[in-house]
N, C-alpha and C positions, 0 to 999 in steps of 0.2 A: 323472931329469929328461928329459923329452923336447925334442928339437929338430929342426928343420925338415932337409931333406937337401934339398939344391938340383941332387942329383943323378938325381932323379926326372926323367921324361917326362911331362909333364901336357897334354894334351891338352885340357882343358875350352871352353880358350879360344875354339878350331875350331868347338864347340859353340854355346857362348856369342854368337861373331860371325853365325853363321847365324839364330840366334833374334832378333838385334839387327835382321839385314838384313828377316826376315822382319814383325819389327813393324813397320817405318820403310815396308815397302813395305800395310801394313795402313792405318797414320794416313797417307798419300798418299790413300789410295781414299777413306778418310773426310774426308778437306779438299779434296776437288774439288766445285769450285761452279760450272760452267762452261753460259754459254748465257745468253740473255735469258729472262725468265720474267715470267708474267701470274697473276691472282688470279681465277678462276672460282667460283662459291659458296663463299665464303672456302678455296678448295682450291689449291697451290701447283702449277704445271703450267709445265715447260720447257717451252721452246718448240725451243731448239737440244740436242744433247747433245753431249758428247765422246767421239768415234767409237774417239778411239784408247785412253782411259781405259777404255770397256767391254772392248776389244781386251783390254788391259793384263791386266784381272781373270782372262779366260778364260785368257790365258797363263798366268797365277799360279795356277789349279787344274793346268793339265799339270804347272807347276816343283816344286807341294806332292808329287805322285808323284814325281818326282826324288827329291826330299828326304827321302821315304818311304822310296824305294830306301834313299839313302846310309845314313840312319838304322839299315839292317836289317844292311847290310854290315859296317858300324860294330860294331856290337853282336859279330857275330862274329868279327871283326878283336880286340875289346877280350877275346874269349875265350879265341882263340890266345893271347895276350899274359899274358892268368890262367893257362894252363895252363903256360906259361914258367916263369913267377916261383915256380908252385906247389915246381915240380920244381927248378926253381932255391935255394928257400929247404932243401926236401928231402936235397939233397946237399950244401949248403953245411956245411961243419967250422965256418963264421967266424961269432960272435955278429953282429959289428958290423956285417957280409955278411947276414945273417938279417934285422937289423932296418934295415936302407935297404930290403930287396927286399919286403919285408913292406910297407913305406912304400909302394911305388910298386905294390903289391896293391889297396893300401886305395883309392889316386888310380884305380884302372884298376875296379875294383870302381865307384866313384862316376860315372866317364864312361860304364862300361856301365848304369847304373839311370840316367841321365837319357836316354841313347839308348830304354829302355825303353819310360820314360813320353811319350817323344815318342811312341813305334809308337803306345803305348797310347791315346792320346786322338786321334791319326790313324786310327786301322784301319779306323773304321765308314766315316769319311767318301773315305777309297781307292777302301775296297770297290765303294762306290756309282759313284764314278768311273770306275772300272777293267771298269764292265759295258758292255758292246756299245752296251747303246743309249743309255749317257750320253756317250760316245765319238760315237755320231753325234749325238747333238745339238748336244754341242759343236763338231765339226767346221760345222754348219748355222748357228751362232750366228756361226762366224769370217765364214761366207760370205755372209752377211747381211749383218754387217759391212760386210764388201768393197763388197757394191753398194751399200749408205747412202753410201759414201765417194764411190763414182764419182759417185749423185747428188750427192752435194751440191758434188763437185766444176763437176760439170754446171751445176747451180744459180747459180753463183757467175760464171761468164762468159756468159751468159745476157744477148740484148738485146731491146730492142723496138722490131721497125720499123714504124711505122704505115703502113698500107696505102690511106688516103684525104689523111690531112693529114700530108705528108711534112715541111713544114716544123717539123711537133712532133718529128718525129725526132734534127733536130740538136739540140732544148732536150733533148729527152729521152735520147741518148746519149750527152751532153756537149761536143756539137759546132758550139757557138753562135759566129757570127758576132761 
């Protein structure tokens, strides 16, 4: 009869919360509705965007190579730890010793194949990241950024003073008698 040992190190969780944070910050990107918008030949066209939501996305390609990293350390971190237990079940005299360390083989065996499949459906799109010139565009993208910001910072204190008929000035800058 088998049963559970509560005396394993399971680590899945670690895993698990990172994949949680990573969708939560996915469906964020996909439920931003932000700006007024017009209808030109039945085509839907912002008119404002959010500066700092495009900001957000580009940050979140640098944090996926993060997480690429950790992914890879991960994996051989969970190897050191199989090669433990290998040698550890090896020398053990104790059945009962054998079949808890065997247990927590099987748990360390399963955090390394999901580390795997992470690399695995990450690697092409690193790759691509990780080349010289998508590293400056992305830098180009941040700095673009930036000035959208300053304009529209700009934009927003912005007055007008009329230069013939002053008195539209005070209606018009909200300085009505």
């Amino acid at each position: 009869m088998a049963r559970k040992c509560k005396d394993h190190k399971d680590y899945t969780h670690l895993l698990n919360q990172l994949k949680k944070e990573y969708q939560e910050k996915q469906s964020n990107i996909t439920d931003v509705e932000v700006g007024t918008s017009t209808s030109v030949n039945n085509k839907h066209i912002h008119l404002e965007y959010d500066l700092d939501a495009v900001l957000k996305n580009v940050q979140d390609l640098k944090g996926l190579v993060d997480f690429y990293n950790y992914c890879e350390s991960q994996i051989d971190y969970e190897q050191d730890i199989t090669q433990d237990l290998l040698h550890a079940i090896e020398f053990s005299d104790n059945c009962k010793e054998r079949y808890k360390l065997s247990t927590q083989l099987h748990y360390c065996r399963q955090r390394r194949r999901q580390y795997k499949n992470v690399i695995a459906v990450l690697r092409p799109m690193i790759e691509y990241l990780e080349k010289d010139e998508t590293k400056k565009c992305l830098n180009k993208i941040i700095n673009f950024i930036g000035e959208a910001r300053k304009t529209k910072q700009n934009e927003s204190s912005r007055t007008y003073n009329p230069r013939i008929l002053i008195e539209l000035g005070e209606i018009i800058n909200g300085n009505s008698k």
